[in-house]
ZAMARGU-4260 file (C-alpha; in steps of 0.2 Angstrom, whole numbers, plus 5000, padded with zeros to 4 digits):
<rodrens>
0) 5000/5000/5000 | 5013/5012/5006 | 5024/5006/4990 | 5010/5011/4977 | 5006/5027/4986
5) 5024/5032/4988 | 5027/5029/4969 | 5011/5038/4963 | 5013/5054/4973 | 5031/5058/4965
10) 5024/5055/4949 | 5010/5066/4953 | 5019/5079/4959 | 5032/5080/4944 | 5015/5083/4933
15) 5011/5097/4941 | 5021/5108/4934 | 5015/5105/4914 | 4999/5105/4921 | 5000/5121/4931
20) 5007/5128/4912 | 4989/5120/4901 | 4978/5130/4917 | 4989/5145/4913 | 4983/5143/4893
25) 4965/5140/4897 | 4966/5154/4907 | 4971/5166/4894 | 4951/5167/4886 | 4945/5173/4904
30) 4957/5182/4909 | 4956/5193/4893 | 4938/5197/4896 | 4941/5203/4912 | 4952/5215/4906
35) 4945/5220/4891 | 4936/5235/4900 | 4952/5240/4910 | 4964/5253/4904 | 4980/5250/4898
40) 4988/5253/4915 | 4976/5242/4924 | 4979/5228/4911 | 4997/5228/4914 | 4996/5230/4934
45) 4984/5217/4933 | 4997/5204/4919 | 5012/5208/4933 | 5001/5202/4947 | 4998/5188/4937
50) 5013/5182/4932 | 5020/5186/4950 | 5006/5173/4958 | 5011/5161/4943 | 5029/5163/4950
55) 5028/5158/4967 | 5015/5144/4962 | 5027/5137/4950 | 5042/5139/4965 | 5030/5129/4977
60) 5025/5117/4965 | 5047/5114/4962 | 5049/5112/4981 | 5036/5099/4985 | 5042/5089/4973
65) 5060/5088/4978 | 5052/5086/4997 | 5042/5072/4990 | 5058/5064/4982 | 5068/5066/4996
70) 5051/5057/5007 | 5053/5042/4994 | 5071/5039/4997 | 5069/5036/5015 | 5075/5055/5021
75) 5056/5065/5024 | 5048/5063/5041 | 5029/5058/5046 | 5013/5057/5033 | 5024/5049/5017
80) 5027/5032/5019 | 5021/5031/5037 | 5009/5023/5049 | 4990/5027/5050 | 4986/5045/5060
85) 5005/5052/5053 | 4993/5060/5039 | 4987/5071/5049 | 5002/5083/5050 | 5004/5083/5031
90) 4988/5089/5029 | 4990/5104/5039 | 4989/5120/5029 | 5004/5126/5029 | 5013/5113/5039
95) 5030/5111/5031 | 5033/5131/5034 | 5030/5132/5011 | 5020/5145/5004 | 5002/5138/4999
100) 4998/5131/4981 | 4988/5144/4972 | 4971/5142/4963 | 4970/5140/4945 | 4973/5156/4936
105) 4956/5155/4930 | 4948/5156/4946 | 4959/5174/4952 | 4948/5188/4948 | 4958/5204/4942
110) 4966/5214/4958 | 4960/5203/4970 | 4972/5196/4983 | 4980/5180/4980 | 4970/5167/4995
115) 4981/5159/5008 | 4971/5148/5014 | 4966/5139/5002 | 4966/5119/5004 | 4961/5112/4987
120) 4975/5109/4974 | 4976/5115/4954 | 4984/5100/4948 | 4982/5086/4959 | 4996/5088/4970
125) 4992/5090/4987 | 4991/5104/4994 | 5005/5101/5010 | 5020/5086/5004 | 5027/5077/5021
130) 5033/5088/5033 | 5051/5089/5030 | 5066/5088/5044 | 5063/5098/5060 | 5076/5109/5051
135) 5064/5117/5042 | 5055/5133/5053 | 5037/5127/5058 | 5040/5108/5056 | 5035/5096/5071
140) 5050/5086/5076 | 5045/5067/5069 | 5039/5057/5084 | 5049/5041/5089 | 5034/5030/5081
145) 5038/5037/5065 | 5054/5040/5065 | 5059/5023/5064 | 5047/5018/5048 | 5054/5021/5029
150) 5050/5027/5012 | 5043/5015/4998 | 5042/5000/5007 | 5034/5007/5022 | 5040/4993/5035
155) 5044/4997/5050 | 5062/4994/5056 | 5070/4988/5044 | 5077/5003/5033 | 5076/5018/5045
160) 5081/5034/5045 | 5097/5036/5037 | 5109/5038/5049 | 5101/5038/5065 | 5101/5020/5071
165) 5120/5017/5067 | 5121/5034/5078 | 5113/5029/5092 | 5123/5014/5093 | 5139/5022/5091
170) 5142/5042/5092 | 5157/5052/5078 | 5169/5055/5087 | 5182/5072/5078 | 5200/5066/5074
175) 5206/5077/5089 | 5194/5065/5098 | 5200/5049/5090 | 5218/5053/5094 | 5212/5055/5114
180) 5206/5039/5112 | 5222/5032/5105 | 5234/5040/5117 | 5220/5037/5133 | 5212/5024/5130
185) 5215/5011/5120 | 5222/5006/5102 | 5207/5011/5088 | 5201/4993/5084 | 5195/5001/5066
190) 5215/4998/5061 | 5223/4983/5055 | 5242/4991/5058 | 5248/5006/5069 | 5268/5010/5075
195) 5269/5022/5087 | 5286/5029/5090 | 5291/5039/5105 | 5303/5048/5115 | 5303/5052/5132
200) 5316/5060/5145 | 5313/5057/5163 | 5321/5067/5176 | 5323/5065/5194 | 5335/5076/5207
205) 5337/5066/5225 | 5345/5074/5239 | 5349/5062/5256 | 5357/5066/5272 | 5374/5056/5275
210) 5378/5054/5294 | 5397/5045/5294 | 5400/5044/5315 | 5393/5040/5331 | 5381/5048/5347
215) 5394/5056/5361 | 5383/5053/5375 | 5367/5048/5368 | 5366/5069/5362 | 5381/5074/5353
220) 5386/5068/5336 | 5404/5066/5333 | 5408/5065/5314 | 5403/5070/5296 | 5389/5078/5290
225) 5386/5075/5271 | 5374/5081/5259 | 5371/5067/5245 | 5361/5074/5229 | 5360/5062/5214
230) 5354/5068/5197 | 5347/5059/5185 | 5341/5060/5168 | 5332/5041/5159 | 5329/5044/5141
235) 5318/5029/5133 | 5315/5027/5114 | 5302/5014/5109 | 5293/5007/5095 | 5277/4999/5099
240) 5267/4990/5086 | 5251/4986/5085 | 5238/4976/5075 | 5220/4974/5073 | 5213/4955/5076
245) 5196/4960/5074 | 5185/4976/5077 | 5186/4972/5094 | 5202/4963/5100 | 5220/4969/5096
250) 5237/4966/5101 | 5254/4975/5103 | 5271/4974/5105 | 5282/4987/5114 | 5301/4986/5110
255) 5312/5000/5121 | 5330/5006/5121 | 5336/5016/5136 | 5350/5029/5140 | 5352/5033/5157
260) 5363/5045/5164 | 5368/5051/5183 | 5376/5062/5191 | 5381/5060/5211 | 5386/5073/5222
265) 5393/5073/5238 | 5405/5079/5252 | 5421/5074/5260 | 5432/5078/5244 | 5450/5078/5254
270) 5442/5074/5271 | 5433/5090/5271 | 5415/5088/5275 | 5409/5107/5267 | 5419/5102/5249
275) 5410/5094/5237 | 5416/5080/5222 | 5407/5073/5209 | 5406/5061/5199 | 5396/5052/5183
280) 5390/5036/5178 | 5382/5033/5159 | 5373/5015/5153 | 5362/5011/5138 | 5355/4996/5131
285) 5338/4987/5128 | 5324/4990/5141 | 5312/4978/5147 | 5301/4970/5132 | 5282/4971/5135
290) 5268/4964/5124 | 5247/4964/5128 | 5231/4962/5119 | 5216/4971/5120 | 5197/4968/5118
295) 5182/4977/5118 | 5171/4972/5130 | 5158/4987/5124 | 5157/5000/5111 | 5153/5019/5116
300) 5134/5020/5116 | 5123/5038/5117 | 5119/5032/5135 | 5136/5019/5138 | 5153/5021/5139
305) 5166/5013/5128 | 5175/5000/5140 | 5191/4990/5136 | 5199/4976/5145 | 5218/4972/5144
310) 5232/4959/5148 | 5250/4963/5146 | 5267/4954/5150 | 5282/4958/5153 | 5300/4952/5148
315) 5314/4953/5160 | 5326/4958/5143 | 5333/4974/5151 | 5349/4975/5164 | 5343/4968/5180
320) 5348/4980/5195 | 5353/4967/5205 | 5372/4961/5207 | 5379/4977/5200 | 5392/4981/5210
325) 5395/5000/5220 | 5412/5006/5218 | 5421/5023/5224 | 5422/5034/5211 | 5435/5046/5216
330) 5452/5041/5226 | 5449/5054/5238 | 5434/5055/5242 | 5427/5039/5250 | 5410/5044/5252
335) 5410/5047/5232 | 5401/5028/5231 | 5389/5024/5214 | 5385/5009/5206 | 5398/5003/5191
340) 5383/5003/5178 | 5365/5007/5179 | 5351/4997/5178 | 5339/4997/5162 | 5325/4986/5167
345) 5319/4977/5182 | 5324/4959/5182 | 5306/4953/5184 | 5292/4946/5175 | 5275/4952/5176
350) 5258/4953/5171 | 5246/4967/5173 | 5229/4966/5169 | 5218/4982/5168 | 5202/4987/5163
355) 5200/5007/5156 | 5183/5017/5151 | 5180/5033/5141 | 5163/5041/5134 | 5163/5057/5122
360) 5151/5071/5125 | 5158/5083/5109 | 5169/5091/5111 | 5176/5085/5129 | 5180/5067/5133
365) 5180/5058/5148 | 5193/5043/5155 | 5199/5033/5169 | 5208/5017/5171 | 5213/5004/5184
370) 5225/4990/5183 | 5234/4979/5194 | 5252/4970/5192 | 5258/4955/5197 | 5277/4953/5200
375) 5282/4937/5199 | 5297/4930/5211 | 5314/4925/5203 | 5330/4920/5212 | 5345/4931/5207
380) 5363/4918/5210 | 5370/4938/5218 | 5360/4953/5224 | 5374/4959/5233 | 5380/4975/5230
385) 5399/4977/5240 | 5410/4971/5229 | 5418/4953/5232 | 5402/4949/5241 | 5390/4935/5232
390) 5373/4933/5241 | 5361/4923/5232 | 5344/4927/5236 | 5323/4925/5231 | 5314/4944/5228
395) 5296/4946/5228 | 5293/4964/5223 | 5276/4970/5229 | 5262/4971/5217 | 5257/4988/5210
400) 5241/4992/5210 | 5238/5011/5198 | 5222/5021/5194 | 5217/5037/5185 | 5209/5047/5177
405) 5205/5063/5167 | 5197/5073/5156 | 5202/5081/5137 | 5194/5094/5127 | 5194/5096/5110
410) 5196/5113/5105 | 5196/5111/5084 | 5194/5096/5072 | 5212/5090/5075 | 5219/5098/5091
415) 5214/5093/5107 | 5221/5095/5125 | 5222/5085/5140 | 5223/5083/5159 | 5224/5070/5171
420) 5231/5060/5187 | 5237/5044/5190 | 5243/5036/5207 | 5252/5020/5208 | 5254/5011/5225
425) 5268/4996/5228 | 5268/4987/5246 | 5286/4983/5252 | 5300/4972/5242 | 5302/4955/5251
430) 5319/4944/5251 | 5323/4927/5256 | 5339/4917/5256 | 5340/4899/5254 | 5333/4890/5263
435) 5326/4904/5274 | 5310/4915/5275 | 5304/4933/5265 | 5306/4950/5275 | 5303/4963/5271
440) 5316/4975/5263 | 5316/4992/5274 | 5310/5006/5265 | 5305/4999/5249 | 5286/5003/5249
445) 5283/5018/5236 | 5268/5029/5233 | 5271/5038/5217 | 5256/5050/5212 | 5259/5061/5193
450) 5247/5075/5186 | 5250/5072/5168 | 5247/5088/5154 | 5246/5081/5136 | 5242/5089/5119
455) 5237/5080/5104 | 5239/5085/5086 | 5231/5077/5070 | 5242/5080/5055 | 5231/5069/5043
460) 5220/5054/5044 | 5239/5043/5047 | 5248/5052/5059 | 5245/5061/5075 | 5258/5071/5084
465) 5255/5067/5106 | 5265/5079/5117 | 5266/5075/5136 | 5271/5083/5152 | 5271/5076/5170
470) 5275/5081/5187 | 5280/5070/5200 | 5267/5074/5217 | 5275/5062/5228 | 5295/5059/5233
475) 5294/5043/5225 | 5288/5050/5211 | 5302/5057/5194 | 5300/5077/5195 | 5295/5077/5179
480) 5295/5065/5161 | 5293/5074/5146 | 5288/5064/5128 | 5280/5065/5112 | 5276/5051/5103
485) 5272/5048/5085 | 5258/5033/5079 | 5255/5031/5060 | 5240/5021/5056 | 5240/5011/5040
</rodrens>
């Protein structure tokens, strides 16, 4: 029913127009003996008025067609293809904010006003098409029962609105959006390959009290008062890779290579506790290998949030910071002590599994994350360091447990900022020898809390620029780590 009717009133309306031209013939006859008692400059007043009504008719006629079109290709709103009582609103005079169809030019009577309110039709077309988008000024917003029915075929559910199911189901989000997402979130499950390159340079400055002598009397200290400041700068460059199993699940690999560079100051250069000596110590090589995988446990909603789950591992393939040895630096000054090489990993497997959630509400975005890692305990033949001293041993570091969360704004179509804060807590280190029992290593629990500051660019639909500042809010936390990174998607 709906497919006949849909088909008929198109044809219809593009009719109207060389009918509304034969009308304007026949009219010719009665229209000249009206104005064959008129003077000449009542004629022409009268022909101008005329042809101006004819205008606006023809114009009308042109736009109810193209609304009538655009109603068959599944893109007009209630009263074209529809159910029963959506009629109503199209036969509204005046509904869909158009001017209203004149009369045949036969039935205008020279200098009378052209009627308004007319509801008949001059050549079969009705008199108001479908009421268009609630764009248009005076149009009534389609309801939710219509909204979901379609052009020709008139059944319900199946062809929609264009558009507006697949956007209720999963809001646009802007580049500048997509690349919070990215750097925030998760990996974007739309692409099969992405490298990410980055740089980052991590800074910390440690100062520490040296007491080297003994309590004369339980209240006087006899000996040397030192002030021990280390410096250090770790720069990381990494490649991480990842790839898209499915529209939902993905997986990564994240290969690093570490500089590290420190600076140790101290007094007692020449036995003399105010003069100061220094000394440096430079190591790099590969840092600790890492690898994960992704899923998608939902995808972003108008009413849910986009929620990702993930597992990753990671390799002990850096230098482990256990047997390295501490050495005097300079001959004379023996409290000048740093270790012979540093350290470029940890020296421990582990497993962190995490679960992150985000939801867009244009143009800011919303994320948080939690995970929890999972050290796993490895015996070490030496984790001694005084040199000629071998002491084998079982560590247990404490698991970490990290949450966060922030918000970003995106201020164009491909620049976007963001602000957040992340906390990470690790319960104290535990030792045992063979043979013996875990305890606890003295002041080994950390609280490391970071307000991170990032920026994103998007260069083009490849590759995004992601700048990055944080500053340490805890002492166990690194001052500060600059980075940008660079992932191109394929």
């Amino acid at each position: 029913m709906n497919n006949d009717s849909g088909t008929r009133a198109p044809r219809s309306a593009l009719a109207a127009i060389p009918a509304a031209v034969l009308l304007f013939a026949l009219s010719q006859g009665a229209g000249a003996q009206a104005l064959a008692g008129q003077s000449v400059e009542e004629r022409l007043n009268t022909l101008m008025r005329v042809v101006d009504e004819q205008q606006r008719q023809i114009h009308s006629l042109e736009r109810q067609v193209t609304n009538l079109e655009m109603a068959q290709r599944g893109r007009g709103a209630p009263g074209y293809g529809g159910p029963a009582g959506s009629e109503a609103v199209a036969e509204q005079p005046g509904a869909d904010g158009l001017p209203v169809p004149l009369p045949p030019l036969a039935q205008v009577s020279p200098g009378a006003p052209a009627p308004g309110g007319s509801t008949g039709t001059a050549t079969g077309v009705p008199v108001n098409p479908p009421a268009p988008d609630s764009g248009a000024p005076g149009v009534p917003a389609a309801s939710p029962a219509t909204a979901g029915t379609s052009g020709p075929g008139g059944s319900a559910g199946t062809d929609g609105t264009v558009g507006q199911t697949q956007k209720a189901a999963e809001p646009v989000r802007t580049q500048a959006e997509e690349a919070v997402v990215q750097r925030e979130h998760a990996p974007l499950f739309d692409h099969k390959l992405t490298l990410d390159w980055g740089i980052s340079d991590t800074y910390y400055d440690r100062r520490q009290l040296q007491l080297s002598g003994f309590l004369a009397l339980d209240a006087i200290f006899l000996g040397n008062i030192n002030l021990g400041q280390t410096k250090s700068h770790q720069v990381m460059a990494d490649l991480d890779t990842r790839y898209g199993l499915t529209d939902r699940m993905s997986i990564d690999v994240d290969v690093p290579y570490i500089y590290r560079h420190s600076d140790f100051i101290v007094g007692g250069a020449g036995g003399a506790a105010n003069t100061l000596s220094d000394a440096s110590v430079n190591s790099n090589a590969i840092g600790d290998v890492n690898f994960g995988i992704y899923y998608q446990f939902l995808k972003e909603t108008n009413n849910m949030p986009d929620v990702v789950g993930s597992l990753r591992f990671k390799a002990p393939t850096g230098t482990s910071p256990f047997g390295i040895k501490v050495v005097q630096l300079e001959p004379d000054n023996t409290n000048l002590v740093a270790p012979s090489k540093l350290p470029t990993g940890t020296g421990f497997w582990n497993i962190t599994a995490g679960m992150s959630v985000l939801k867009t509400y244009d143009p800011v975005v919303l994320f948080g994350s939690v995970s929890y890692t999972y050290n796993i305990a490895r015996s070490f033949a030496d984790i001694s360091s005084v040199a000629g001293q071998t002491q084998p041993a079982t560590v247990k570091l404490g698991d970490i447990v990290q949450f966060g969360g922030g918000v970003a704004l995106a201020f164009s179509d491909k620049d976007s900022a963001s602000i957040s804060y992340t906390m990470a807590i690790e319960p104290s280190s535990k030792t045992k020898s063979p043979g013996g029992d875990y305890v606890k290593v003295p002041g080994s629990e950390t609280t490391a809390s970071v307000l991170n500051f990032g920026l994103n660019h998007v260069v083009n639909k490849h590759l995004t620029i992601n700048g990055a500042v944080s500053v340490g809010l805890t002492p166990d936390a690194p001052n500060f780590v600059v980075g940008v990174r660079f992932p191109y998607t394929f």
